[in-house]
C-alpha positions as CSV (number, residue, x, y, z in Angstrom):
1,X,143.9,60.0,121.1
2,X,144.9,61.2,117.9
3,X,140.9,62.0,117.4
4,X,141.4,64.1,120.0
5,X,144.0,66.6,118.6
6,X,141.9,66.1,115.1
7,X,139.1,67.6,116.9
8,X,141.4,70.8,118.6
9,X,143.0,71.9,115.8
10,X,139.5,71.7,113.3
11,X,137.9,73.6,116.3
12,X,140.7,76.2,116.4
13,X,140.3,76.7,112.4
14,X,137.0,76.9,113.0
15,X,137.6,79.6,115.9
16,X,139.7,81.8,113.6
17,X,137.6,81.4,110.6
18,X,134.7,82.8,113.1
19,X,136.6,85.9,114.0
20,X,138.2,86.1,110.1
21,X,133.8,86.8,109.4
22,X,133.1,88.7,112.2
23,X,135.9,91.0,112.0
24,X,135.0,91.1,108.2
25,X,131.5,91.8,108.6
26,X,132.0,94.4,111.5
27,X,134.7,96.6,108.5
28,X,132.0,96.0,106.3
29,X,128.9,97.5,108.6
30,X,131.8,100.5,109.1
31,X,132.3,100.7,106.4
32,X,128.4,101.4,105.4
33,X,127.9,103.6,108.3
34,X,130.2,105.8,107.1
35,X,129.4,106.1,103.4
36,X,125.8,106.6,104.8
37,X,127.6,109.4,107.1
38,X,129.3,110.9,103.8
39,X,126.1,110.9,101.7
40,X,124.4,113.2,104.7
């Protein structure tokens, strides 16, 4: 049982880690587009 709520809680770190990257990779690709944008 207490495996169980082990498991939930490293998959919801794991969960918000994922978005912590993605949403950190998306403001990075911005980011890029828009310098690219500026040097045009």
């Amino acid at each position: 049982m207490a495996n169980r709520e082990q498991l939930k809680k490293r998959i919801s770190l794991g969960l918000s880690l994922a978005q912590v990257i993605v949403q950190a990779s998306l403001v990075y690709l911005a980011y890029k587009q828009y310098k690219l944008s500026k040097d045009y």
